[in-house]
C-alpha positions in Angstrom: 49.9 -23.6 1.3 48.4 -23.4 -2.2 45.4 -25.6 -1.3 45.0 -23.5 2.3 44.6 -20.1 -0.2 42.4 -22.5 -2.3 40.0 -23.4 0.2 39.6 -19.9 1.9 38.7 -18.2 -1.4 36.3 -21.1 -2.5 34.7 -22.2 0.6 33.3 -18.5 0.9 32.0 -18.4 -2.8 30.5 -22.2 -2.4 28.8 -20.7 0.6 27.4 -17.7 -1.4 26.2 -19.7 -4.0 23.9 -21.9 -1.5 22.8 -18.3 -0.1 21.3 -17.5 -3.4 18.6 -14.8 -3.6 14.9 -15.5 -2.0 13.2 -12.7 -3.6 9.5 -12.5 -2.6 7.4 -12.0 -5.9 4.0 -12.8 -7.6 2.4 -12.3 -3.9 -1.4 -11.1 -3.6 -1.1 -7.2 -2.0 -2.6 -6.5 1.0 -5.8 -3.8 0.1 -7.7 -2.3 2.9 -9.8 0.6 3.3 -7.7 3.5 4.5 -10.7 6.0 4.3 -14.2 6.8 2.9 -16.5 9.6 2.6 -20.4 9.9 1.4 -21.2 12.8 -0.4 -24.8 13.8 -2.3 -23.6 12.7 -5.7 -20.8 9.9 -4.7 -19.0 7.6 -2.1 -15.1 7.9 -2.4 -13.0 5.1 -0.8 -9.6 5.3 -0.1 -7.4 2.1 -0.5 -4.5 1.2 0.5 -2.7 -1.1 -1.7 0.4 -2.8 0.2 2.9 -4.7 -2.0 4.7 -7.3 -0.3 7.0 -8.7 -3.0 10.8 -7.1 -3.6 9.8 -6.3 -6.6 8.3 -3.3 -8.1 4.4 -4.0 -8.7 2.8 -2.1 -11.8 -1.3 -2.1 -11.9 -3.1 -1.6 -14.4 -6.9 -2.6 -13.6 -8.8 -3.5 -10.2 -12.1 -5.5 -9.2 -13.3 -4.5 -6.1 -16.4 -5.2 -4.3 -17.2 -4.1 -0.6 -19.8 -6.2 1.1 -21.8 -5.7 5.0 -23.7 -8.5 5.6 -26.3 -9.2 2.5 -25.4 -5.3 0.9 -23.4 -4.7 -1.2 -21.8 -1.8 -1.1 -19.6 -0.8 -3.6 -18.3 -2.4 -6.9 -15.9 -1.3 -8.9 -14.3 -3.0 -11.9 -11.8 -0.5 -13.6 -8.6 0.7 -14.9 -6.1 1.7 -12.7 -2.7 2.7 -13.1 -0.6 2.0 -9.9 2.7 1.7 -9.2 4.0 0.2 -5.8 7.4 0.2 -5.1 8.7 -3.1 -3.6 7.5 -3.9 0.3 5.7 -0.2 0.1 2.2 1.2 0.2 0.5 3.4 -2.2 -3.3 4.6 -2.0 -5.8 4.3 -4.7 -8.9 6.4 -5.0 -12.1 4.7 -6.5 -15.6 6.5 -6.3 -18.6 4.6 -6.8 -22.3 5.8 -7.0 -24.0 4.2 -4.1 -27.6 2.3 -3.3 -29.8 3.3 -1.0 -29.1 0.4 1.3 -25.5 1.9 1.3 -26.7 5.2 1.8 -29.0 3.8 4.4 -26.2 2.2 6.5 -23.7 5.1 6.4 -26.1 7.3 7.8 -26.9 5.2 10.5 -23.1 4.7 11.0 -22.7 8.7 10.6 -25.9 9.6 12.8 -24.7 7.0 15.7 -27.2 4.8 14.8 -24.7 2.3 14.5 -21.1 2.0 16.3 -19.7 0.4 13.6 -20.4 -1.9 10.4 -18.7 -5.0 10.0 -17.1 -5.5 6.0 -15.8 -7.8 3.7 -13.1 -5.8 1.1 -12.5 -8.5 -1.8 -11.8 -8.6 -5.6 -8.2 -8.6 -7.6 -5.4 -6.8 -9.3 -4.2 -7.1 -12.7 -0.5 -6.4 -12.9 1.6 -6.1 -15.6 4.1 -8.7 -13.7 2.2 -11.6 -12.7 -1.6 -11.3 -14.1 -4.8 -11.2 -12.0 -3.9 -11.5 -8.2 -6.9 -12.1 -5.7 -7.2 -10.5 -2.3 -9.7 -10.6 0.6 -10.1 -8.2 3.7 -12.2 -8.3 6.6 -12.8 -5.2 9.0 -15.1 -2.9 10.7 -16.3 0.9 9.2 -16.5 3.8 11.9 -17.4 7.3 11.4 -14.4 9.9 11.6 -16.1 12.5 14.9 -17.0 15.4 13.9 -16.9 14.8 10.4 -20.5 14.0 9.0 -20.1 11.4 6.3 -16.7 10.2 6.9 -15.6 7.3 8.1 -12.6 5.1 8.7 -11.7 1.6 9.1 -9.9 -0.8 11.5 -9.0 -4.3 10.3 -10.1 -7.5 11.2 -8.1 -9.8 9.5 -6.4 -9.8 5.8 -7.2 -13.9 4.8 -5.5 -15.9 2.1 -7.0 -15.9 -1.1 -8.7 -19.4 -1.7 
């Protein structure tokens, strides 16, 4: 009778312990472009930073360059303070003064020149948790209708960091 109580109080806990917590953690985010706007003075992008891990992510600098085709469009290597909850999504707001190649092809984009520009999102987080942590997105930039020098962006494919 004792070893019948024994084994169904123990065999429970033994199979808890082999349950033991898979937290997800140290992951790259998933950045994309969640909007962007051209003004006389600036371009502002919206970005979407997605934290995968189950735990809390703190930034506190970003390296970002967006690329279409042989421009360069943006770079932006600054401080940023960010805080992503665990498996949530919080946006960021960088503004960057852009070329006249950039300027070039967002008018076209915004004019209808252009249906769309193809992109490559790339750079890296520093966080307080697990240092630098790469990330690479690939998508296509259209312009918001009806709003002159605003566009959005649909995704191509989010690839692993190499």
């Amino acid at each position: 009778m004792k070893l019948r109580l024994m084994w169904t109080v123990l065999f429970p806990l033994l199979a808890c312990v082999g349950c033991g917590s898979n937290l997800v953690k140290g992951e790259s985010p998933f950045v994309s472009i969640s909007a962007m706007s051209l003004s006389e003075q600036s371009l502002t992008i919206g970005l979407n930073v997605r934290n995968i891990n189950d735990l809390e992510m703190n930034i506190n600098s970003i390296n970002v360059t967006l690329q279409a085709g042989d421009v360069e469009m943006a770079r932006y290597v600054q401080p940023l303070r960010l805080v992503v909850d665990r498996n949530a999504t919080e946006e960021a707001l960088i503004e960057v003064n852009p070329g006249p190649r950039t300027r070039e092809l967002l008018n076209a984009l915004s004019s209808g020149e252009r249906q769309s520009i193809a992109f490559e999102l790339q750079g890296k987080v520093r966080t307080a948790e697990d240092g630098f942590l790469d990330f690479k997105h690939d998508g296509h930039l259209y312009p918001v209708p009806g709003r002159p020098g605003q566009f959005r962006s649909a995704s191509t494919r989010t690839r692993e960091p190499r």
